[in-house]
C-alpha positions as CSV (number, residue, x, y, z in Angstrom):
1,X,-62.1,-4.4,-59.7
2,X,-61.5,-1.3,-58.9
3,X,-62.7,-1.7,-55.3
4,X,-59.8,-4.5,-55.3
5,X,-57.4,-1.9,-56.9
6,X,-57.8,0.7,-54.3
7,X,-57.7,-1.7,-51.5
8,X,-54.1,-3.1,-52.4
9,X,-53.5,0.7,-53.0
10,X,-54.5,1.1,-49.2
11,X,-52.2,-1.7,-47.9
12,X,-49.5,-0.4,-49.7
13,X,-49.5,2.7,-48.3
14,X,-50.9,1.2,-44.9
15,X,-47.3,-1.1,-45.4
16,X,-45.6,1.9,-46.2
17,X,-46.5,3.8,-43.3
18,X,-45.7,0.6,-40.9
19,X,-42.5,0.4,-42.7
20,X,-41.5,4.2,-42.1
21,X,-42.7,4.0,-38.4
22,X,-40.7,0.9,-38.2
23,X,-37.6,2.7,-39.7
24,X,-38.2,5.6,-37.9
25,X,-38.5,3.8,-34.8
26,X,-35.1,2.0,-35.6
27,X,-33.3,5.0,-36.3
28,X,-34.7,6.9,-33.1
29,X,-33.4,3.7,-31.5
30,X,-30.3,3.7,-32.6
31,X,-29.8,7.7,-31.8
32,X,-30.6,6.6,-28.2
33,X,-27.9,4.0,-28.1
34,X,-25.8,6.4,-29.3
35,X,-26.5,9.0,-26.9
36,X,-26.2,6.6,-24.0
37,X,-23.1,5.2,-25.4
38,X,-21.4,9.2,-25.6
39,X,-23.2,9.6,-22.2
40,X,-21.2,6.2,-20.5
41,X,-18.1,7.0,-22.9
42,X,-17.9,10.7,-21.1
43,X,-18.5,9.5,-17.8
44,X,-16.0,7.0,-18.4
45,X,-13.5,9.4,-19.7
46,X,-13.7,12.0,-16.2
47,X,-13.9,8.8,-14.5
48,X,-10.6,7.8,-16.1
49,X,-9.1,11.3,-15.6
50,X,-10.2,11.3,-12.3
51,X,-8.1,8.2,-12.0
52,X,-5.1,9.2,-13.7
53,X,-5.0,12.6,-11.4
54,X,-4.8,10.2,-8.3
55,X,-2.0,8.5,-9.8
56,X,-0.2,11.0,-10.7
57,X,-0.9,12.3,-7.5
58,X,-0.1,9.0,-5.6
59,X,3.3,8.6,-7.5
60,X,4.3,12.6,-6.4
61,X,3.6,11.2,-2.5
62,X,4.7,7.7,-2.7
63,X,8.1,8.0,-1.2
64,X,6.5,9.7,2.0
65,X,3.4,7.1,1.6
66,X,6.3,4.3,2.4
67,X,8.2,5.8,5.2
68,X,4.5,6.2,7.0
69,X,3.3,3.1,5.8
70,X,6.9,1.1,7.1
71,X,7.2,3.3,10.6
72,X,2.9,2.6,11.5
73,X,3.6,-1.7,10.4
74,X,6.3,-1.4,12.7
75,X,6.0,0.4,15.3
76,X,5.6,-2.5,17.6
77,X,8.4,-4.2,16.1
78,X,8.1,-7.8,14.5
79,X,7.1,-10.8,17.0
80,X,7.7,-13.4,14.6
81,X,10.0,-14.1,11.9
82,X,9.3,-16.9,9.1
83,X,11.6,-19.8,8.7
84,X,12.3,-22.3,5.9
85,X,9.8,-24.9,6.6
86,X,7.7,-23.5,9.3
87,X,4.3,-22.3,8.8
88,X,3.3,-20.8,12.0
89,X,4.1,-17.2,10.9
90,X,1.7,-17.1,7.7
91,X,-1.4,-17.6,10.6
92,X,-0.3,-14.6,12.0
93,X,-1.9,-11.7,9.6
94,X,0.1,-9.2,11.2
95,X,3.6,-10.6,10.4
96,X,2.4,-11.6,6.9
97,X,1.6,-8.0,5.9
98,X,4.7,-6.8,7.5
99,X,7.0,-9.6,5.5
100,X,4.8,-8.6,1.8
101,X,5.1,-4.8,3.0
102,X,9.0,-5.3,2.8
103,X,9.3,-7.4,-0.4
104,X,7.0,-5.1,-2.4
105,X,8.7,-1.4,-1.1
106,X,12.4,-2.6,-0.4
107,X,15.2,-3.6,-2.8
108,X,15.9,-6.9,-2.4
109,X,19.2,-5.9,-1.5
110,X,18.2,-2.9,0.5
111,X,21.5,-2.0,3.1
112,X,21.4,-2.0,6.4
113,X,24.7,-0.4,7.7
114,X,26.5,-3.5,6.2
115,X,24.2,-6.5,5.6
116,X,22.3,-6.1,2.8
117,X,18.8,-8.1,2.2
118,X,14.7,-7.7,3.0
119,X,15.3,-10.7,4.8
120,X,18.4,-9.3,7.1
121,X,15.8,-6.7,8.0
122,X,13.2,-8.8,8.7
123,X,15.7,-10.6,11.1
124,X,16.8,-7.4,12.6
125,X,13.0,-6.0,13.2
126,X,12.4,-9.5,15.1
127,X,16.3,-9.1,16.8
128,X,14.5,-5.7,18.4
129,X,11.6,-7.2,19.0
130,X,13.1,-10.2,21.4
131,X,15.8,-8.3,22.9
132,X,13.3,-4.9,23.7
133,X,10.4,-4.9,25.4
134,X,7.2,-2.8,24.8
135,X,8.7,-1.7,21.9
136,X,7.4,1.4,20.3
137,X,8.9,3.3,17.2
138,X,7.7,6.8,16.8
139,X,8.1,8.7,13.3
140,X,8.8,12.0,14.3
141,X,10.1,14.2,11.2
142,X,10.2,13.5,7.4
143,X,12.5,15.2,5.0
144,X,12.9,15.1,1.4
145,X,16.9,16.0,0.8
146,X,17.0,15.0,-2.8
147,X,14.7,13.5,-5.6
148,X,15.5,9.9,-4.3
149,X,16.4,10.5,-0.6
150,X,14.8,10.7,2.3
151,X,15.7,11.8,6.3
152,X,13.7,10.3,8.4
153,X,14.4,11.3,12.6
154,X,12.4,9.2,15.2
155,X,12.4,7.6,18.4
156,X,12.5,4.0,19.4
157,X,10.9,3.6,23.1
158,X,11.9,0.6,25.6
159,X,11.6,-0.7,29.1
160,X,15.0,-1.5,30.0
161,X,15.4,-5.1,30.9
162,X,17.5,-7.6,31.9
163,X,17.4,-9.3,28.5
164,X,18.1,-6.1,26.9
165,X,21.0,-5.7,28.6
166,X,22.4,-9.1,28.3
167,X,21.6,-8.2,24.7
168,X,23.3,-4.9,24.1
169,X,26.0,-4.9,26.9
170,X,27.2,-8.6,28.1
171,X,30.2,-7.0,29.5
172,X,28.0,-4.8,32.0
173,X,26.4,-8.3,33.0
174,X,29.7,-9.1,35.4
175,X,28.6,-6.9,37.9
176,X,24.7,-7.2,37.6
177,X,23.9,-5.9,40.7
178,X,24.8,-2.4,39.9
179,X,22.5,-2.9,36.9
180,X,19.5,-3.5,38.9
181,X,18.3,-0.4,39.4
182,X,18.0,0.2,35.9
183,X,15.9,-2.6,35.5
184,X,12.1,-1.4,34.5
185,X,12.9,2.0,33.0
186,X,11.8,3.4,30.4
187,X,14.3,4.2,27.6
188,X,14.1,6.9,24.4
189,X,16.4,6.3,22.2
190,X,17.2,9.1,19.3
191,X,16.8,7.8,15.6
192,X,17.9,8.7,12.5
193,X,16.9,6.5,9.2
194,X,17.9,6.9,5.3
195,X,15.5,6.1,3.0
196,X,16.9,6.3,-0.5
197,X,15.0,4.9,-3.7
198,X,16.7,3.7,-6.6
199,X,16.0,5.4,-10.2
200,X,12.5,4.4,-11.1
């Protein structure tokens, strides 16, 4: 009997000490997870600051970010232009970019002296592009003249050509053998672009 009596007094307190490791072990547990949750939570945190300083920093440079971004997709003009119903252009990546590029930066009534549209740019890049030959824009100077406004000087580079000229002077055409020697040239051609962004 009492051999019984301290037995069941031994698995009690052989239960009891399970049941305090267990608890113990349960609540060491659960001080990990919380550690490692503060541990992910604070990396998350500089991680998000981190972030939100790149934003910031992004939005201070954004206006300059387009004007570089707008003078390096075009620089060698556009080559194709998309029409209502034709697909060809969307297998060119190049164009594609160029057309999303003006949508997502450009009013959708951005001016150009007095047209306004993305898509009466689009059809003035590809106007260049067939009319000049080795086309190359160069971005030469930046300027920020007001919050919203930007001067922009470059150069546009073509070789003179007999399209060009039929092009840009079809009066000089008459006499086309006094234009010949100009045929082949190279020309530089001073630019001067506003780029002004609307109240964000």
């Amino acid at each position: 009997m009492v051999k019984t009596k301290m037995q069941r007094i031994a698995r009690r307190r052989e239960q009891c000490r399970i049941n305090q490791a267990r608890y113990r072990r349960r609540k060491e547990q659960r001080a990990q997870a919380i550690h490692k949750a503060v541990l992910k939570l604070r990396e998350e945190i500089s991680q998000l600051e981190l972030q939100q300083s790149h934003l910031l920093s992004s939005v201070k440079h954004s206006v300059f970010d387009v004007v570089v971004e707008y003078f390096l997709l075009f620089r060698h003009g556009l080559t194709s232009l998309p029409v209502s119903g034709q697909t060809n252009f969307v297998q060119d990546p190049q164009v594609q970019q160029k057309i999303k590029f003006l949508h997502s930066s450009m009013a959708s009534d951005v001016c150009l002296g007095q047209r306004h549209g993305v898509d009466v740019l689009s059809e003035q890049w590809y106007w260049y592009s067939s009319c000049f030959e080795e086309l190359y824009l160069q971005l030469e100077h930046i300027e920020k003249v007001a919050a919203n406004l930007v001067v922009v000087s470059a150069s546009l580079a073509v070789k003179e050509t007999e399209t060009i000229l039929k092009c840009v002077f079809p009066h000089l055409m008459e006499n086309d053998q006094d234009l010949k020697p100009t045929v082949g040239r190279r020309l530089q051609l001073p630019c001067s672009l506003w780029f002004e962004w609307d109240e964000v």
